[in-house]
N, C-alpha and C positions, 0 to 999 in steps of 0.2 A: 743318727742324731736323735735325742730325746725332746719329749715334750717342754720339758726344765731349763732345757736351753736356749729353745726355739723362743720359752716366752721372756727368759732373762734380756736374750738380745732384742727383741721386742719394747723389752720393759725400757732395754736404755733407749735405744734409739726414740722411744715416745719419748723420757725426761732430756734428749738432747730436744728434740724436736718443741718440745715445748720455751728451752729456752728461744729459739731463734723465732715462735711465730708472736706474729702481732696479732693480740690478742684486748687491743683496746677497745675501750666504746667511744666511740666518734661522737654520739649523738647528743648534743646538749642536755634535753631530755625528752630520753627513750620511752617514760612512760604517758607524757602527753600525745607522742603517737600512738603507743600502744593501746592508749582511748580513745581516739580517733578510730583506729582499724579496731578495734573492741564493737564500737559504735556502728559503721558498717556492715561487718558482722551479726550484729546482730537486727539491723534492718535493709538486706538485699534491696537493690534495685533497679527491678528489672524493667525499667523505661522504656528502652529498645530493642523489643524484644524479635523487631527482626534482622537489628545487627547482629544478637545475640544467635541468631539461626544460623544466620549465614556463616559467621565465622565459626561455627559449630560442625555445617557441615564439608566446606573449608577442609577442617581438621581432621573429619575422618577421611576423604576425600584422596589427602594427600597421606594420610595413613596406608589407606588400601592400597592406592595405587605405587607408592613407593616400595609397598613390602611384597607387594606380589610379583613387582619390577623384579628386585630384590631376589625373588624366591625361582624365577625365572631364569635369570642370570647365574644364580648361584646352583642350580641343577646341572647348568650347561658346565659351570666351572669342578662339580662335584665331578665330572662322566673323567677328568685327566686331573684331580687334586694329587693322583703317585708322580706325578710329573714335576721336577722340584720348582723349576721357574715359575707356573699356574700356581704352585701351593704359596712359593712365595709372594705374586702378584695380590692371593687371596691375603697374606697374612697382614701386606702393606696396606689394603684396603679398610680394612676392619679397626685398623689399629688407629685410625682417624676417626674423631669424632663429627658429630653430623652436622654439628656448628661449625664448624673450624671446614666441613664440605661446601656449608651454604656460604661463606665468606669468598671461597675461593669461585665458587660458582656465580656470585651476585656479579664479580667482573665478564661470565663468560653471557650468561643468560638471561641476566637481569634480575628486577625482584618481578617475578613473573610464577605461574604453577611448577614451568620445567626444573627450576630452581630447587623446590620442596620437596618434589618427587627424585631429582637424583638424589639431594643430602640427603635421602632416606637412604636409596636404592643401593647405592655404592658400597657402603660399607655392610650393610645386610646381604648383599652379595659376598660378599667374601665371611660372615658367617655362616649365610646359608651354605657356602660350596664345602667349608670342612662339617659340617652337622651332616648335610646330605651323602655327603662323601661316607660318615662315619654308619651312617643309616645302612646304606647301601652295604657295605662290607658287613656290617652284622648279618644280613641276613640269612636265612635258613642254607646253605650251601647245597641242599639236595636238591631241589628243581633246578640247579644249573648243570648238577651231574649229571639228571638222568637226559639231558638234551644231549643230539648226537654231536661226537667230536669233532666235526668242520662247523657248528654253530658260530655264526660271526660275531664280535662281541658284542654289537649292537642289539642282535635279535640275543642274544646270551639277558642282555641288562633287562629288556622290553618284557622278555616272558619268564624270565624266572626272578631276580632279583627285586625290580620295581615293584613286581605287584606285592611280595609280601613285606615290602617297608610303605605302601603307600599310608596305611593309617596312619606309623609316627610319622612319615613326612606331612602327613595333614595335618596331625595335631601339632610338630613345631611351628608351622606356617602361622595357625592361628593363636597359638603363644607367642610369636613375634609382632602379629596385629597387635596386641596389648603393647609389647614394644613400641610399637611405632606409633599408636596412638600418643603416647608420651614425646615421645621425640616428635612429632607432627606439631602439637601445642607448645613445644619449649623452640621452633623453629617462628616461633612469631617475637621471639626477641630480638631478632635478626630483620624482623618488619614484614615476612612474610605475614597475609592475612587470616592467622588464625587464632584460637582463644586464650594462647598467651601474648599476643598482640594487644588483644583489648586488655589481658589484665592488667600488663606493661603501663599502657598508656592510662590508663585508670586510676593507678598507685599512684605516677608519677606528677596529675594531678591531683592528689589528693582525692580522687571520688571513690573511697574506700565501699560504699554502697553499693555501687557498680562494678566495682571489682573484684568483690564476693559472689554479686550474681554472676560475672562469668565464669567464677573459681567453680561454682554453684553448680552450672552446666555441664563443666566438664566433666564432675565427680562424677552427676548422673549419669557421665556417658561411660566413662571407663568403668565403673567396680561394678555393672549388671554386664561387661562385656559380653562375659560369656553363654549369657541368654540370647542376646540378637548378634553376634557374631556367630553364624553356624557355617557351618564347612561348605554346607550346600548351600548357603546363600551370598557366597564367596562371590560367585559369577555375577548376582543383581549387584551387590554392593561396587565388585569392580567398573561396571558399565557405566554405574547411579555418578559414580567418584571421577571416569575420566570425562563422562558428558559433562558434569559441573566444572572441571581444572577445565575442559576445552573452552567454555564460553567466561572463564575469567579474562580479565582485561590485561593484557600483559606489558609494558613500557617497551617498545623498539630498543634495541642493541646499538642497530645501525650496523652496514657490513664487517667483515673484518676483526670481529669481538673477538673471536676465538684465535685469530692467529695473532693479537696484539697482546691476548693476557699468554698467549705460550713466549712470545717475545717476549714480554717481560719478568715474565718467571725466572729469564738467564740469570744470572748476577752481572750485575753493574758492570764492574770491569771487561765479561767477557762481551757484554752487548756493544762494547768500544775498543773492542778489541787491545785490551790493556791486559794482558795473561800476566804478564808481572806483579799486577795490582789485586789481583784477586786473593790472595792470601793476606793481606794486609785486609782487605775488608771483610775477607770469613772471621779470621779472630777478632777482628773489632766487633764483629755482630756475635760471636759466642762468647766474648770477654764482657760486652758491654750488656745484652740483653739473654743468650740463650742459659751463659749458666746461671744466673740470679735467678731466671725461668725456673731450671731445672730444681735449682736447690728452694726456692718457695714451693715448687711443686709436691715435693718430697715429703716436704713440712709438714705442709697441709694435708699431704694421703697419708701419713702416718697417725697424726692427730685422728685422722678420721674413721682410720680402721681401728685405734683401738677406741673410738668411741661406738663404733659398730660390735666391736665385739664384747663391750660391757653391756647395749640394748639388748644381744643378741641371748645373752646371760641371763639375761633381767627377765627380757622380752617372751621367752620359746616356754615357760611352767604355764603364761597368763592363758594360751589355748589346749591345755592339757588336762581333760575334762576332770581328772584322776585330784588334779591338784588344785585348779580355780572352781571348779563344780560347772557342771552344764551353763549358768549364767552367767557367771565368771569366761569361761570358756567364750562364752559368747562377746560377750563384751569384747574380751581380749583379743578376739580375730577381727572386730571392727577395726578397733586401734589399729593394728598392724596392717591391717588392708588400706585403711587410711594412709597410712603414712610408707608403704610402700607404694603408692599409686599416684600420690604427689610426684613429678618429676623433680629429683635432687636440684635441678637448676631453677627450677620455678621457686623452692622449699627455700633456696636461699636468696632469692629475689624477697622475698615476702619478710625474713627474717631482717634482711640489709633495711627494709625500711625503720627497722625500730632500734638495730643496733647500732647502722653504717657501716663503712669500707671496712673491714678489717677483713682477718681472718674466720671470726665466732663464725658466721652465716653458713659459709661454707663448710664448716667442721659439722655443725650442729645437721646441715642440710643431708652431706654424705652421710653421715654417722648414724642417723636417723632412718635414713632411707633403705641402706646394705645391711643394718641392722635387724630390720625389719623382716625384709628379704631370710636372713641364715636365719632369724628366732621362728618365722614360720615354719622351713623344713625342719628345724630342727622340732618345733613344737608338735608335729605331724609324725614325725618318726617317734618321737617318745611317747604322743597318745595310741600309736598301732604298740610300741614296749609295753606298756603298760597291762596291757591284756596276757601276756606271758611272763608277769610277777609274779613272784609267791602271793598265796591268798594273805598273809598277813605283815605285806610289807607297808612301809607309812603312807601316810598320807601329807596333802598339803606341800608345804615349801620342802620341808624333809623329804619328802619320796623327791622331789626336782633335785634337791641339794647331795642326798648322798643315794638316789640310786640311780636316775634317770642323766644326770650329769657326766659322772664318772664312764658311765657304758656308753655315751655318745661325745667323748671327749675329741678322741681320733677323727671322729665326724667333722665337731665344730672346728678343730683345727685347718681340716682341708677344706671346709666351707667357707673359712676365712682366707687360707691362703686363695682359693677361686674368685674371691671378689675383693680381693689387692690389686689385681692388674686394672680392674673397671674403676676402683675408685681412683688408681691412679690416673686414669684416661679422662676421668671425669674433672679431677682436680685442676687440669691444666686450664680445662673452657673457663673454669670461674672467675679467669685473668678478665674477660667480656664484663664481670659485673666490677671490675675497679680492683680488685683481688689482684697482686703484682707475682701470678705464676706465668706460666707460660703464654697464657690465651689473652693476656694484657697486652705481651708485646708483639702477639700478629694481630689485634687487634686496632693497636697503633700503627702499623705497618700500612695495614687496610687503611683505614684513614689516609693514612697518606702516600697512597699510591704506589707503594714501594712493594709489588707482588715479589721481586727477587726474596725479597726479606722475609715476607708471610708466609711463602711455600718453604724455603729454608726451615725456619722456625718452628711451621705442620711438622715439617720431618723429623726435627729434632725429638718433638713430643711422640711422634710414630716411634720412635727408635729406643725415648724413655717407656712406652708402653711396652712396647715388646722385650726391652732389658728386665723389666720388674719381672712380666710373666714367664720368662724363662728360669727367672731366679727365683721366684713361688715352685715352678716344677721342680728346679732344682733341691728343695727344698721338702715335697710333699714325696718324691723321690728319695730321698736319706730317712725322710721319716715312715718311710712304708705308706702315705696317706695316700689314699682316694676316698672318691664322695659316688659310691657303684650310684648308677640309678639316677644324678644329680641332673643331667641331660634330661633323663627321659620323666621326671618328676616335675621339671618348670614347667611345660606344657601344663601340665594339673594341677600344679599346686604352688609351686616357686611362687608365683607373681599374681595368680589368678584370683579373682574378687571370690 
């Protein structure tokens, strides 16, 4: 399969996708809010500045403790990932998003810490188990040979394997803390307490002031991550983050939570014993809400990857010291660390206030953010090319345009196909802001108490995720594409401030 075709059918499915999405402005006028939040902007206010703590530390709190949950779980699942059942359990886990976790979890455990800490843990569990899993299999093969032939596998893993992936297994851990810092503050839309909770609540009345300074504190905390998040201070920070979840206030359940949302999870029909009736209400719930789900879903990830990959185009010359100059360069990694460190759900929270429901927020927000994402590696791999040019090849947009482009084409392709399946996973949650894909109608579900429906629905979108992703492989597979390195480069550089 060639590249000319790959972008042809690309190209249509964007102009089909274009006709079906809604793409209106809702807002009567967009730009008197846009002066409003201009206005904010540009006078923080930071009032309460020990709400602002708190849900600050909140955030990292249920960061830490979710990912190292997460990291935990996913070692244990990495020791049997050859095992198909465990690989599959990991792939069903992952394949849900962490809102669409904390929905289903707010019926078993409340809006409580346990709450934040699984929507983290669960699905970072089943990343962690294939990453570790793949760690582990890389490793050096000779310190397992030269152990004697009855070595049991355990003592096999413990003394020869482990010890020489422990580095990458520390350093993905704390690439996914950047992770989860993100998803920990996109988890306060859902009313969990933390600093998208206040921004939430801040927008919606109107105290754009105040919801700059939380926007404010967040930045400060994510884009220096990698200065106070160190490996060895993994241990304080774990301790710091379950003492604070242990003495948050939690609301009672009341007995029996857990076996009343698995009872309800049945479908309808079979919970009343009506086996007859249950087909009649699976297709009315895939006729009536999963497929309009799926195919707004669609839409919307399409629009959004190829708006990531015109940033990503744009985006990867602006830190290519070769082509913007050392200030330019500099500049240019601010932006993208910006707008990569925004969580894409927050990015279109912010955006929905000036434009409304539509579609734009969401496009704009993916588009923006997975963009960001592929123009950094990609801008990082082309400033290390650039030092093995001829001494008299151009400069500027020219050297981006026809020498550094062309030679990292194959790249961008497979970078792209690699964050197709995320933006599709992503696409479904944005149903939570009013957005009619998938995440609207278990979002309505939720509301009204109809867990048969919401878990149904998760799954659907679990099973949209994992069709896309098989069909990207499918895909990077005909085209000879991979992205060597792409794994082992996030930790350092993918995502990091």
């Amino acid at each position: 399969m060639r590249a000319g075709q790959v972008l042809a059918g690309f190209g249509i499915a964007t102009r089909i996708a274009l006709i079906f999405a809604d793409l209106d402005l809702a807002r009567p006028d967009p730009w008197l809010t846009l002066r409003r939040i201009g206005a904010g902007l540009a006078a923080p206010d930071f009032g309460n500045p020990a709400a602002l703590a708190y849900a600050a530390a909140l955030t990292v709190a249920f960061a830490v403790c979710g990912v190292f949950a997460g990291a935990l779980a996913g070692f244990v699942l990495s020791l049997g990932y050859g095992f198909a059942p465990l690989r599959g359990f990991c792939i069903l886990i992952r394949s849900v998003h962490e809102l669409f976790w904390a929905l289903l979890l707010l019926g078993i455990t409340g809006l409580g810490p346990l709450t934040g800490v699984l929507a983290i843990a669960l699905p970072y569990a089943g990343i962690f188990g294939k990453v570790f899993a793949e760690y582990l299999a890389e490793a050096d093969p000779a310190a397992t040979r030269a152990l004697p032939r009855r070595t049991p596998p355990l003592s096999r893993l413990l003394w020869s394997r482990l010890p020489l992936a422990l580095p990458e297994l520390g350093a993905y851990t704390l690439y996914r803390l950047e992770c989860g810092l993100r998803s920990s503050a996109v988890l306060g839309f859902v009313g969990l307490p933390t600093l998208g909770y206040l921004l939430e609540t801040d927008f919606r009345q109107a105290q754009y002031g105040a919801a700059t300074a939380a926007l404010a504190v967040y930045l400060a905390l994510i884009l220096p991550i990698r200065y106070w998040m160190r490996l060895r201070l993994a241990p304080l920070w774990l301790v710091a983050g379950a003492w604070l979840l242990a003495r948050h206030p939690a609301p009672p359940m009341g007995d029996g939570a857990l076996l009343r949302f698995l009872s309800d999870a049945v479908p309808a029909p079979l919970r009343m014993g009506d086996w007859a009736g249950l087909w009649p209400w699976l297709s009315r719930l895939l006729g009536e809400q999963a497929l309009p789900g799926v195919a707004a879903t669609l839409v919307l990830s399409q629009l959004a990857l190829a708006l990531a990959a015109a940033v990503a185009v744009a985006g990867f010359p602006l830190i290519v010291r070769r082509v913007a100059g050392r200030a330019g360069a500099l500049l240019g990694h601010l932006s993208l660390v910006l707008s990569r460190s925004i969580p894409d759900y927050m990015l279109a929270f912010l955006i929905l206030q000036v434009t409304g429901p539509s579609m734009i927020p969401a496009i704009l927000a993916l588009g923006l953010h997975n963009g960001a994402i592929i123009a950094h590696l990609m801008g990082w791999q082309g400033d290390a090319l650039t030092a093995r040019l001829r001494p008299d090849a151009p400069r500027g947009l020219r050297l981006a345009a026809w020498e550094l482009l062309p030679r990292m084409s194959g790249n961008f392709f497979a970078l792209c196909l690699y964050r197709w399946e995320i933006i599709v996973r992503d696409s479904a949650i944005f149903g939570l802001l009013g957005i009619a894909t998938l995440g609207f109608y278990v979002d309505a579900a939720v509301q009204e108490l109809r867990t048969d429906r919401a878990v149904m629905l998760i799954l659907v979108s679990a099973l949209l995720t994992l069709g896309i992703d098989a069909f990207s492989g499918w895909i990077r597979s005909r085209m000879r594409l991979s992205a060597p390195g792409m794994r082992r480069a996030e930790p350092e550089t993918a995502e990091a401030a």
